[in-house]
Gaussian input, Z-matrix of N, CA and C with variables (Angstrom, degrees):
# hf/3-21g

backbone

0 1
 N
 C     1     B1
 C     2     B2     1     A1
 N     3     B3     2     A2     1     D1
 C     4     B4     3     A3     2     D2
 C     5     B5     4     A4     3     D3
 N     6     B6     5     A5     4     D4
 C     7     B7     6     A6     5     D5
 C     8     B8     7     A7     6     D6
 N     9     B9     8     A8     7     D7
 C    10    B10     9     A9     8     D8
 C    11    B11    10    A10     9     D9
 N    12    B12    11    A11    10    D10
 C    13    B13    12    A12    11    D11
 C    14    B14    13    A13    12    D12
 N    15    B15    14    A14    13    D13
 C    16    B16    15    A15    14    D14
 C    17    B17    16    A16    15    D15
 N    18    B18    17    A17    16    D16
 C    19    B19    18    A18    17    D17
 C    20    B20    19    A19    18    D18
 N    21    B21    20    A20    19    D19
 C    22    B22    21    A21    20    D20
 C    23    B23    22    A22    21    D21
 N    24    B24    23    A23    22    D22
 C    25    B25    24    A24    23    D23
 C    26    B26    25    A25    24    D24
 N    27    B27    26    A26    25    D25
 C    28    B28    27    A27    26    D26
 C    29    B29    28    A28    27    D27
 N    30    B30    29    A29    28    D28
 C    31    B31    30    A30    29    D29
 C    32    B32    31    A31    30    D30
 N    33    B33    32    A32    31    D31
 C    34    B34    33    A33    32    D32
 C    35    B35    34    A34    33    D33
 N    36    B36    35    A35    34    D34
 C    37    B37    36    A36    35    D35
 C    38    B38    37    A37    36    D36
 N    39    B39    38    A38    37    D37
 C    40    B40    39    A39    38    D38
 C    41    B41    40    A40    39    D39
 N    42    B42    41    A41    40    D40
 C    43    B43    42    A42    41    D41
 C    44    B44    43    A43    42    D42
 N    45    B45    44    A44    43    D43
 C    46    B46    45    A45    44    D44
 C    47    B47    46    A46    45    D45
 N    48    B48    47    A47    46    D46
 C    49    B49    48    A48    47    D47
 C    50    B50    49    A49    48    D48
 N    51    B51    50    A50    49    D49
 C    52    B52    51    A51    50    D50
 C    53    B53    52    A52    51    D51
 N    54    B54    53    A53    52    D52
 C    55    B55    54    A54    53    D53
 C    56    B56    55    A55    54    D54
 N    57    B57    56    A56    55    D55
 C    58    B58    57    A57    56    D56
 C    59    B59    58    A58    57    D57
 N    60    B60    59    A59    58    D58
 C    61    B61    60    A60    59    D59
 C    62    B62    61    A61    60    D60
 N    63    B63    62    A62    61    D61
 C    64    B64    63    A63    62    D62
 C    65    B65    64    A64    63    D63
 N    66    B66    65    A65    64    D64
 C    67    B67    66    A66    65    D65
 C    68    B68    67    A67    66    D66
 N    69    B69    68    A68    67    D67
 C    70    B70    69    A69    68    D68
 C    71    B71    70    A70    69    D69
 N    72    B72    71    A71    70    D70
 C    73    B73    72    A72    71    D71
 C    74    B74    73    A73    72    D72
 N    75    B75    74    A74    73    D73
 C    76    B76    75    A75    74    D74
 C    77    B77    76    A76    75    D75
 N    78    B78    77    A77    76    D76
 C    79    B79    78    A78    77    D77
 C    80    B80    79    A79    78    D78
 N    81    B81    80    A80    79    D79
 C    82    B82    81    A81    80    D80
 C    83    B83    82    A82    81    D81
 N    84    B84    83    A83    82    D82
 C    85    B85    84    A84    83    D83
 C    86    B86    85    A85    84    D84
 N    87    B87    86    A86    85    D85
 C    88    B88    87    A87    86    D86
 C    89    B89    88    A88    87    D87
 N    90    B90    89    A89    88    D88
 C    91    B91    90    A90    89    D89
 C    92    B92    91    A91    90    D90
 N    93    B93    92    A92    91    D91
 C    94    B94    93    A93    92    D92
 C    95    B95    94    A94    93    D93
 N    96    B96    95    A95    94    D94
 C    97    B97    96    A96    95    D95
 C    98    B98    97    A97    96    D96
 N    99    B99    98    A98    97    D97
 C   100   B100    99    A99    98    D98
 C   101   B101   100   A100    99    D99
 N   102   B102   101   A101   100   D100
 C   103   B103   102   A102   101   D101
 C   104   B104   103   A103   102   D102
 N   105   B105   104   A104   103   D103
 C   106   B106   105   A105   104   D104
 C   107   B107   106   A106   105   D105
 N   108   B108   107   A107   106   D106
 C   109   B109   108   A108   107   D107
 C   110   B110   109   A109   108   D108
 N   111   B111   110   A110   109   D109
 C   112   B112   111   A111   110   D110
 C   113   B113   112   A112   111   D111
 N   114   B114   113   A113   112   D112
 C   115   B115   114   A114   113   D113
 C   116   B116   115   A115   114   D114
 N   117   B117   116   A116   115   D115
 C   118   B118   117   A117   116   D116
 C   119   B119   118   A118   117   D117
 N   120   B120   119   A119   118   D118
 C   121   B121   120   A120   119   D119
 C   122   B122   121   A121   120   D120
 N   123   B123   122   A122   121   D121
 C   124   B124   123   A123   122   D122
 C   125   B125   124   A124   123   D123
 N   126   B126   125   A125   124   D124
 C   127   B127   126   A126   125   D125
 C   128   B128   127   A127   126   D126
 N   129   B129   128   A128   127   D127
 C   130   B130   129   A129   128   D128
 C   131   B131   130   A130   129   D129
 N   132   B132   131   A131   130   D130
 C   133   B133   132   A132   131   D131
 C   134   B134   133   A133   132   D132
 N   135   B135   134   A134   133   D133
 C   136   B136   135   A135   134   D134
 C   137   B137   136   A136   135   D135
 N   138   B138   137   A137   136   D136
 C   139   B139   138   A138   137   D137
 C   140   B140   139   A139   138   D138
 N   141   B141   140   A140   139   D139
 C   142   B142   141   A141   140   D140
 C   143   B143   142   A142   141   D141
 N   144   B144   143   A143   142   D142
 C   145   B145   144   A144   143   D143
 C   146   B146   145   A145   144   D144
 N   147   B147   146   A146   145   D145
 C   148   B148   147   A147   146   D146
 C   149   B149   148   A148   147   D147
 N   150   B150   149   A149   148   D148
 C   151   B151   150   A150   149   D149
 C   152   B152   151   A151   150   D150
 N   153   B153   152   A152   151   D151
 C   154   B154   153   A153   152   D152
 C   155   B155   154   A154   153   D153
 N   156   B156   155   A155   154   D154
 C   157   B157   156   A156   155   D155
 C   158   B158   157   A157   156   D156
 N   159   B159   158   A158   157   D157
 C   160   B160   159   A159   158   D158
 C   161   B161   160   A160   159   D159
 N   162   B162   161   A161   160   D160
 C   163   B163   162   A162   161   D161
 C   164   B164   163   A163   162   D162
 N   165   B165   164   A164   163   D163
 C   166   B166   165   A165   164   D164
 C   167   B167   166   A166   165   D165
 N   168   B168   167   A167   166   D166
 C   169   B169   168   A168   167   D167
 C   170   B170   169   A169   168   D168
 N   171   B171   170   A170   169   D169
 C   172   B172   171   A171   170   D170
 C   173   B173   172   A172   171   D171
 N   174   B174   173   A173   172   D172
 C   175   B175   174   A174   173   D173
 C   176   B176   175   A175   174   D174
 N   177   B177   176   A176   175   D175
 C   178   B178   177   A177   176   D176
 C   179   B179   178   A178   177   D177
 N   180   B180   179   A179   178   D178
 C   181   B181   180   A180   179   D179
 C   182   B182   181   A181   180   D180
 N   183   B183   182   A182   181   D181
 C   184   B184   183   A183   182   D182
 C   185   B185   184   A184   183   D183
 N   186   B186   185   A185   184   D184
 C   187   B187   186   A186   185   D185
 C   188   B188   187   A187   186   D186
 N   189   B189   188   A188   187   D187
 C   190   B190   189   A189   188   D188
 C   191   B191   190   A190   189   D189
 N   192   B192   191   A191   190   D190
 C   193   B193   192   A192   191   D191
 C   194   B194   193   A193   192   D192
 N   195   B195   194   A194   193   D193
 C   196   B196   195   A195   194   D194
 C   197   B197   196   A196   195   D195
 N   198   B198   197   A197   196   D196
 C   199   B199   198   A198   197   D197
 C   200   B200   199   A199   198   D198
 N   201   B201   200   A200   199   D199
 C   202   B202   201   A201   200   D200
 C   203   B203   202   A202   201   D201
 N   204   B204   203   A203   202   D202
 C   205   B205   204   A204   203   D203
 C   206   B206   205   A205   204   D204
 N   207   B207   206   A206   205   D205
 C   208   B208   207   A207   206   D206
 C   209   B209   208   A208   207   D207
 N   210   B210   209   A209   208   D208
 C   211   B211   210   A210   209   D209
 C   212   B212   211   A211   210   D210
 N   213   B213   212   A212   211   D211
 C   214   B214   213   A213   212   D212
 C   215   B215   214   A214   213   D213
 N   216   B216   215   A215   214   D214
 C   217   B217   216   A216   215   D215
 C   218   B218   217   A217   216   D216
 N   219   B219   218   A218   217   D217
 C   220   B220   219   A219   218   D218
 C   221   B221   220   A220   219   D219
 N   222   B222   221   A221   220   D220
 C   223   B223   222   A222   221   D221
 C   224   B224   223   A223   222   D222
 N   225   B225   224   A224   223   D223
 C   226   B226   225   A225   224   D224
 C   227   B227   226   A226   225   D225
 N   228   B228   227   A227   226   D226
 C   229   B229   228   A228   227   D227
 C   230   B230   229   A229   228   D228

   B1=1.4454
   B2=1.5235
   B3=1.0502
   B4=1.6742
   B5=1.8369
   B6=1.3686
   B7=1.5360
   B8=1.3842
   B9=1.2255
   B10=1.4593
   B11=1.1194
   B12=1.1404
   B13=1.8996
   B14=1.5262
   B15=1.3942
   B16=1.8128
   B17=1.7267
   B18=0.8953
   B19=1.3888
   B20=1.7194
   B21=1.6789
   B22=1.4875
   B23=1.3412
   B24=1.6641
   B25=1.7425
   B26=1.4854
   B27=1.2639
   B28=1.6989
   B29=2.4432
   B30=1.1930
   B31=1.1645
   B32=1.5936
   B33=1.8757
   B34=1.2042
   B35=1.8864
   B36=1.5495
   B37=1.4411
   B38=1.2413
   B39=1.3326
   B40=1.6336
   B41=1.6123
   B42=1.1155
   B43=1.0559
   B44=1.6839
   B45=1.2390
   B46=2.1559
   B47=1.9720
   B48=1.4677
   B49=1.1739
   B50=1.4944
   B51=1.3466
   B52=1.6597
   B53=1.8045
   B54=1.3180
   B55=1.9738
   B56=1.3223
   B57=1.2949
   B58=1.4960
   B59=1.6781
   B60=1.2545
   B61=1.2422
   B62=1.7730
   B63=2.0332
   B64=1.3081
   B65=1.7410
   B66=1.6284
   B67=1.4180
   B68=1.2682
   B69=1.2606
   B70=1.4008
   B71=1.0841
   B72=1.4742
   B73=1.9604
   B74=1.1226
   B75=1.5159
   B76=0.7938
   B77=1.4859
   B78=1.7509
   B79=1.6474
   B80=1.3647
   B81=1.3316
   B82=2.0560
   B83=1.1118
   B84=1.6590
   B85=1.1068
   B86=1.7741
   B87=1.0517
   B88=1.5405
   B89=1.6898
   B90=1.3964
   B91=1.4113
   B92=1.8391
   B93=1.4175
   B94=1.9331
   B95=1.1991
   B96=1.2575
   B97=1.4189
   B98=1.5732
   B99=1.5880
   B100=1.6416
   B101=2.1109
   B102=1.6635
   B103=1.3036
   B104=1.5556
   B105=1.2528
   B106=1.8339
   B107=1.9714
   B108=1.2292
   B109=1.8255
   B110=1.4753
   B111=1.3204
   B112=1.6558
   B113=1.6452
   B114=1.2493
   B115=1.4989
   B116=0.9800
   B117=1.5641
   B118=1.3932
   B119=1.8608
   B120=1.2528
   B121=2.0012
   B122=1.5783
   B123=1.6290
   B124=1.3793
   B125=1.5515
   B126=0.8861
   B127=1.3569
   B128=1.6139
   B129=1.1095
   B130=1.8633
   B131=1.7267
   B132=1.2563
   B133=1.0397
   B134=1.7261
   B135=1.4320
   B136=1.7372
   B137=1.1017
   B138=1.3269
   B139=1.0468
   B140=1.5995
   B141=1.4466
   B142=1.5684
   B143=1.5835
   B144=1.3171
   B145=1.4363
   B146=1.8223
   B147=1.8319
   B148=1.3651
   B149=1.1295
   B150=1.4411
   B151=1.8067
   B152=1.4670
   B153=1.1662
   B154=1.2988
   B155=1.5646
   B156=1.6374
   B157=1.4577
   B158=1.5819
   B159=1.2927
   B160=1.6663
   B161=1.0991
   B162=0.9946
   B163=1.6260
   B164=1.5497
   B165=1.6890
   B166=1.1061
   B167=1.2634
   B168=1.3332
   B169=1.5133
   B170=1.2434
   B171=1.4043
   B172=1.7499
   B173=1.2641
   B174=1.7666
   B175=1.4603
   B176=1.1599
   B177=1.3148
   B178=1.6737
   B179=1.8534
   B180=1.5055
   B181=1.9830
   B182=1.5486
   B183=1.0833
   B184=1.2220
   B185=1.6904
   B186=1.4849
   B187=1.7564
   B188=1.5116
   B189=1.4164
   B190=1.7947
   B191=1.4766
   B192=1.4169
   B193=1.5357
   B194=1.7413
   B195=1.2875
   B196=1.1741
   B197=1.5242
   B198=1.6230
   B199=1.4987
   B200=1.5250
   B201=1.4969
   B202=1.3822
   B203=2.0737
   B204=1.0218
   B205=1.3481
   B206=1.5482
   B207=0.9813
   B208=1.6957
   B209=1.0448
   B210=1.5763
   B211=1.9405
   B212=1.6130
   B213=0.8133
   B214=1.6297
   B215=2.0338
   B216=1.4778
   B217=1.4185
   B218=1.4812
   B219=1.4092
   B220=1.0220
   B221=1.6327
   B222=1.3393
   B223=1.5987
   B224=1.7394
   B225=1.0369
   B226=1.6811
   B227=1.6566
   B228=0.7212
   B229=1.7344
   B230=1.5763
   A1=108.92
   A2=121.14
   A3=126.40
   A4=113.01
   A5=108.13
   A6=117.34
   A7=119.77
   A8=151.10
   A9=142.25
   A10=134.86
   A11=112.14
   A12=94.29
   A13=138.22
   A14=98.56
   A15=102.49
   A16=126.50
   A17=141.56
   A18=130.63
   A19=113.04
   A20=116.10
   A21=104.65
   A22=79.43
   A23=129.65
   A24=109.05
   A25=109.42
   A26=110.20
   A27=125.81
   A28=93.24
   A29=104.26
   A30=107.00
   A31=102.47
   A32=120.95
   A33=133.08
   A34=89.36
   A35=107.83
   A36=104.32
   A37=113.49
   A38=128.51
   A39=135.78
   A40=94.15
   A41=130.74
   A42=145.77
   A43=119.23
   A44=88.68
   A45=99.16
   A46=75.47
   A47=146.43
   A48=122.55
   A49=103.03
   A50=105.56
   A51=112.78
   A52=95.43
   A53=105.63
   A54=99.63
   A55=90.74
   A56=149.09
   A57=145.33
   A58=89.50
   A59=123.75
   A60=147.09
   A61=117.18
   A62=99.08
   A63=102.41
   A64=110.07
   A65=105.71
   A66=109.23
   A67=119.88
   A68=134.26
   A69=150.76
   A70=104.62
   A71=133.29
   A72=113.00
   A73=114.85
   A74=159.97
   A75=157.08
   A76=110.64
   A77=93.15
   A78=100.01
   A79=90.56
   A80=113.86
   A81=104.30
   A82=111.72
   A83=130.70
   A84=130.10
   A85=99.67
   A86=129.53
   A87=129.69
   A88=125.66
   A89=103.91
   A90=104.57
   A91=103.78
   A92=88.28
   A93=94.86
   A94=120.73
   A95=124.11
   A96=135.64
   A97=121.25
   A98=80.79
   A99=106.92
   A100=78.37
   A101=134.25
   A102=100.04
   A103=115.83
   A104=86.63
   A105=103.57
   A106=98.10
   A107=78.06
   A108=91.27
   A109=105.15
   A110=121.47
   A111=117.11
   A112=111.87
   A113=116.68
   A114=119.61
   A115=79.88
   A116=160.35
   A117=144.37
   A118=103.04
   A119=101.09
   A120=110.33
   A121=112.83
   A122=116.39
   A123=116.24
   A124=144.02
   A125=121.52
   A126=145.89
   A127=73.06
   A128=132.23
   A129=136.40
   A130=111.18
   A131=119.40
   A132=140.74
   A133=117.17
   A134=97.43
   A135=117.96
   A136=107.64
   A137=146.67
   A138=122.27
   A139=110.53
   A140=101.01
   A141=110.61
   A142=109.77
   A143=111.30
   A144=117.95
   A145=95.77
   A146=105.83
   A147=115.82
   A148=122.11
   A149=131.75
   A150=93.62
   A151=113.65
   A152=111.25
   A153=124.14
   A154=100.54
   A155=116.42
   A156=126.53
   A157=91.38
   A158=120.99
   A159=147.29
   A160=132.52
   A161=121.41
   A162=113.20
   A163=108.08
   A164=112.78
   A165=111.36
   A166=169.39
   A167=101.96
   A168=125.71
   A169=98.32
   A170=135.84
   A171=129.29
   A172=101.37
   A173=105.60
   A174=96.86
   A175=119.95
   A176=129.09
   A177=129.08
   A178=101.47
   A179=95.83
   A180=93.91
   A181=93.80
   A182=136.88
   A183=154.54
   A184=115.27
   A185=80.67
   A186=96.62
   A187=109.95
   A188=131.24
   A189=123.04
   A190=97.74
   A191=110.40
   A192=102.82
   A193=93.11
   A194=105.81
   A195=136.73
   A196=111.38
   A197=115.88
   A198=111.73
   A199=122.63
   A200=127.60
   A201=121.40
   A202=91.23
   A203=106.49
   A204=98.28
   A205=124.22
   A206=109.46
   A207=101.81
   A208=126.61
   A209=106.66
   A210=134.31
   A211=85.17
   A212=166.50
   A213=164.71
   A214=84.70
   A215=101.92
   A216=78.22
   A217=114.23
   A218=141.95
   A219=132.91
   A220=111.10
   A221=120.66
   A222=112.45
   A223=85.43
   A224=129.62
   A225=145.88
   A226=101.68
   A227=118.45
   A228=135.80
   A229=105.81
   D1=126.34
   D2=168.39
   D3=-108.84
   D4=115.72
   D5=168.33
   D6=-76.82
   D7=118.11
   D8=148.06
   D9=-89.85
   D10=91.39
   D11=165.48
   D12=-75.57
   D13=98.84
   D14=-176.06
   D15=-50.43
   D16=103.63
   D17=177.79
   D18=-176.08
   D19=173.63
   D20=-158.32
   D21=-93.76
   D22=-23.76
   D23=-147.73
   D24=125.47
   D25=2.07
   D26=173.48
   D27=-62.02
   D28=164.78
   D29=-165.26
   D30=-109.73
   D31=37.59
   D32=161.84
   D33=-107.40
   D34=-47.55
   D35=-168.44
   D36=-58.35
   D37=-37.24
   D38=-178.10
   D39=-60.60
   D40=-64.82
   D41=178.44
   D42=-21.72
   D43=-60.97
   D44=-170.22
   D45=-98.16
   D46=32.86
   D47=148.92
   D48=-94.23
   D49=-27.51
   D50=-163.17
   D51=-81.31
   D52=-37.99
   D53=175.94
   D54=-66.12
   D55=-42.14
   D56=-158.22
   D57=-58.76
   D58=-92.04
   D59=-169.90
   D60=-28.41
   D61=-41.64
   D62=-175.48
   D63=-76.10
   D64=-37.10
   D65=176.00
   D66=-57.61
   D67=-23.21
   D68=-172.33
   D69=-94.85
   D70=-44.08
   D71=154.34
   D72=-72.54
   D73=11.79
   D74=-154.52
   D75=-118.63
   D76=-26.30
   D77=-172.50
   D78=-103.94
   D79=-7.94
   D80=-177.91
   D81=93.00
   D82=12.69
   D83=-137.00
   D84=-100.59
   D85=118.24
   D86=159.64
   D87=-53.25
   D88=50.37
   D89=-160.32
   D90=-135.98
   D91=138.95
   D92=177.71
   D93=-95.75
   D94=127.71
   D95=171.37
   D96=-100.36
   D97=119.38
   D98=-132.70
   D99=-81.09
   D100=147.09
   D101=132.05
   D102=-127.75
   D103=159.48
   D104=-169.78
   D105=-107.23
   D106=141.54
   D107=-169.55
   D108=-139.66
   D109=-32.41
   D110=178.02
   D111=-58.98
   D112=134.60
   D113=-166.86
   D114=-81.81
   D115=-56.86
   D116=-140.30
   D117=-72.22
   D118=-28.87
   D119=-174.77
   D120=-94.34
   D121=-28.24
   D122=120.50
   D123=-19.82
   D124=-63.18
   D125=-147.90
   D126=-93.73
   D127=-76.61
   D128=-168.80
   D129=-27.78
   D130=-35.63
   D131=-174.47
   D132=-72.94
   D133=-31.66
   D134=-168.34
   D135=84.15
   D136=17.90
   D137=-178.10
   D138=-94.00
   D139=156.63
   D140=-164.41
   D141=-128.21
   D142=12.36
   D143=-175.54
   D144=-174.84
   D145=121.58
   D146=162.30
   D147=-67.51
   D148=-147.39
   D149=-73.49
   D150=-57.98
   D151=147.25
   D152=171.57
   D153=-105.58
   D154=-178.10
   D155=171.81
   D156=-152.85
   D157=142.81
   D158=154.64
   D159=-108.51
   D160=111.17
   D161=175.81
   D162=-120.21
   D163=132.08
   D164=-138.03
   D165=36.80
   D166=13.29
   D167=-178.02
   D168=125.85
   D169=-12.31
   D170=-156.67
   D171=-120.95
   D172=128.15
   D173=175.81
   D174=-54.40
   D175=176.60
   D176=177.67
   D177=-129.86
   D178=-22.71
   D179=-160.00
   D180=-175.06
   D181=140.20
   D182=133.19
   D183=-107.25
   D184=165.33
   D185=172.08
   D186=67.09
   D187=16.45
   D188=-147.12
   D189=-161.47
   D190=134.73
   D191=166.52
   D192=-96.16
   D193=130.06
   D194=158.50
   D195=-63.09
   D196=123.48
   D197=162.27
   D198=-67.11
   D199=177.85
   D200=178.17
   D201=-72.48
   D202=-55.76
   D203=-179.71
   D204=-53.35
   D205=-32.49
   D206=163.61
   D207=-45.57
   D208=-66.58
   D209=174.42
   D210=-46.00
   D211=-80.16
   D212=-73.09
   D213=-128.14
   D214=-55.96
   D215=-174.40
   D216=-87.86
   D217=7.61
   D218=159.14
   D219=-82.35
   D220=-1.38
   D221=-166.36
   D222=-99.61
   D223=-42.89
   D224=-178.25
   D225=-30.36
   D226=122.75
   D227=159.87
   D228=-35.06

């Protein structure tokens, strides 16, 4: 599984990186949360409003800080 958090570094993106990171120990999960900040590797994604989140290549959410519990139920089977 690969996590991304899309954003330049605005202080919503730090934000849903740190829910990224906490939901992912929480589930025990052996997984890196990747973040992406280049608008051009941004932009690849479609997204048109930060922070975004990806999991596996697919957005999950833009424009929104995501709670740790959110991220947790989109990472869930």
């Amino acid at each position: 599984m690969r996590i991304q958090v899309l954003g330049t570094g605005c202080a919503k993106c730090k934000q849903l990186m740190a829910n990224a990171e906490q939901a992912v120990r929480k589930m025990g999960l052996d997984v890196q949360v990747e973040k992406v900040s280049e608008i051009a590797e941004i932009m690849k994604f479609g997204v048109m409003m930060t922070p975004a989140i990806a999991i596996d290549g697919e957005v999950k959410s833009a424009g929104k800080v995501l709670s740790p519990q959110e991220i947790m139920g989109l990472v869930s089977p």
